[in-house]
C-alpha positions in Angstrom: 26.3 51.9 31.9 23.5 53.6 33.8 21.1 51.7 36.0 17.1 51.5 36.6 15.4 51.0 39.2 12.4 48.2 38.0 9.2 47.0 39.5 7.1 44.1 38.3 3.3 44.0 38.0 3.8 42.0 41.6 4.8 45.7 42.8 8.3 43.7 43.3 11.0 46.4 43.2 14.6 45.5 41.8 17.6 47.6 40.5 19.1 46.6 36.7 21.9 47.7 34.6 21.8 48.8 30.8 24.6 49.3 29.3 22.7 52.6 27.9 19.0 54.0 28.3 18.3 52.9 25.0 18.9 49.0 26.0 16.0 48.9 28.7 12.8 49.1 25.8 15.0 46.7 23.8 15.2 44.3 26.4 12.4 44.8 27.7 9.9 43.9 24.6 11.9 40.8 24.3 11.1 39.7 27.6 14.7 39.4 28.4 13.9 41.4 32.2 12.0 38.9 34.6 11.3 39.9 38.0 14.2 38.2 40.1 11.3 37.6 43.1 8.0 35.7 41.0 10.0 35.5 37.5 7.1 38.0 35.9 8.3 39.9 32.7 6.0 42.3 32.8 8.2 45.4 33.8 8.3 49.0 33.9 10.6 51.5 35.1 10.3 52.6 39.4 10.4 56.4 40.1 14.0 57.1 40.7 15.9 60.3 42.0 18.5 61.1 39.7 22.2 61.4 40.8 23.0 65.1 39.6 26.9 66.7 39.9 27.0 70.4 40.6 29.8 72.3 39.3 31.0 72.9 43.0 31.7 69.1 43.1 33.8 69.3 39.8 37.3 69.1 39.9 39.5 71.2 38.4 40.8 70.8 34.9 44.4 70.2 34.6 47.1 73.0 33.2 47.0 71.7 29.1 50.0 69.6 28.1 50.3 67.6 25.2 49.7 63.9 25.2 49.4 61.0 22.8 46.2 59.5 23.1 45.8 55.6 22.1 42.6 55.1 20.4 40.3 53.4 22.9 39.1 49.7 22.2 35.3 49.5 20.8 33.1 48.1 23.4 31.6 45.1 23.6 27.9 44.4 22.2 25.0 44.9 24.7 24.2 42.1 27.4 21.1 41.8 28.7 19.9 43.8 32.0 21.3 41.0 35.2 18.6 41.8 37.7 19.4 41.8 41.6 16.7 42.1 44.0 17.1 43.8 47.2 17.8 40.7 49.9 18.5 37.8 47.9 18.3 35.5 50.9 16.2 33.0 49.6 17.9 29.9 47.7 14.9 29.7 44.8 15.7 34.0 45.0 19.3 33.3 44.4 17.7 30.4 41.8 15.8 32.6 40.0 18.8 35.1 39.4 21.2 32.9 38.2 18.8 31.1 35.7 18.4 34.8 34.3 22.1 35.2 34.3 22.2 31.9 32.7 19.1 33.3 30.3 21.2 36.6 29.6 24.7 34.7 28.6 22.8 32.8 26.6 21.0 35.5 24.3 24.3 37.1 24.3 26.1 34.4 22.9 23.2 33.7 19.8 23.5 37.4 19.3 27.3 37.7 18.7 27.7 34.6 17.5 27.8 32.2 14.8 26.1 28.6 15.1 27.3 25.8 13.8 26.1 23.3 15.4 27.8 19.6 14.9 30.4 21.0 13.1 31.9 23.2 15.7 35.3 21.2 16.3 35.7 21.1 12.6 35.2 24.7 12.5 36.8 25.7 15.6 40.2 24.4 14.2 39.8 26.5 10.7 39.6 29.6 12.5 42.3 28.9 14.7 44.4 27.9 11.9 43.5 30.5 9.8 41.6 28.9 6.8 38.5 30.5 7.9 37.1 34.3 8.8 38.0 34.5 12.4 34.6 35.1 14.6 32.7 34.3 17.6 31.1 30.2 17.4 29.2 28.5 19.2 28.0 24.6 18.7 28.0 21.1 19.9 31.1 18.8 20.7 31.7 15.4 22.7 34.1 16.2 26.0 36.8 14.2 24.1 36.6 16.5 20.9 36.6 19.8 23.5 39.7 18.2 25.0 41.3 17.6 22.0 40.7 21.1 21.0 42.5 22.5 24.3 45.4 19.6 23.7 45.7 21.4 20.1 45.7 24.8 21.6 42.3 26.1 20.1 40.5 28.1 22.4 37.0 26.9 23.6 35.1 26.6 26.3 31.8 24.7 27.9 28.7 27.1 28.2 26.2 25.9 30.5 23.2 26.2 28.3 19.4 26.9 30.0 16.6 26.8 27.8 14.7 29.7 27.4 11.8 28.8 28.5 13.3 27.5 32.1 12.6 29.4 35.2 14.1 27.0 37.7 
């Protein structure tokens, strides 16, 4: 993860994670960064001062035994920068953020998952059952079809869904 300090044509300033330095361009061309303060998308990267470690601050290495090392889990797929601005105190501040939150989940779910729209209960239950390619869904069901899904034991849950388009 590293994280960027981010200023908007405004001049608003604002701090961001990646989850590397390649991510911020990405992101960035896809308008998926909006200023948390006036909701502008037109950002750029703030002069920062780099946190450096000297080799004074290093710790020393440990005498070399033998260990078994697990092989560690891959990580997860790139979310989108989550902005927050320097004294959120307003509520349309604290608005603003958690629509781009909202924004963020959302273009994380379409991009590592599969949509199936109506058919997702249908669906849901063949992976879960095993007579379809386990994977990552999304789609549409009544409440009584995601209930009868959790009754069943098939994992699912409600995503509160914001357009893209929506600042509020």
């Amino acid at each position: 993860m590293i994280k960027y300090t981010l200023k908007c044509e405004a001049r608003h300033r604002f701090e961001a994670w990646f989850p590397n330095s390649d991510a911020y361009p990405v992101q960035r061309d896809r308008g998926l960064i909006s200023c948390p303060e006036c909701g502008s998308i037109t950002v750029e990267k703030a002069l920062m001062t780099p946190g450096v470690v000297t080799n004074a601050a290093a710790p020393e290495a440990p005498a070399a035994t033998p260990q078994v090392q697990e092989t560690p889990p891959l990580p997860p797929p790139a979310l989108p920068a989550v902005v927050e601005p320097s004294g959120m105190t307003t509520p349309d501040a604290r608005m603003r953020v958690m629509a781009q939150r909202l924004r963020a989940m959302r273009a994380y779910v379409e991009a590592t998952s599969d949509y199936v729209g109506g058919d997702f209960a249908d669906e849901a239950r063949r992976i879960h059952d095993g007579d379809a390619d386990a994977r990552s869904i999304y789609g549409e069901v009544t409440p009584d079809e995601a209930e009868a899904l959790l009754e069943e034991g098939v994992p699912c849950a409600p995503i509160p869904w914001i357009e893209k388009h929506d600042d509020s």
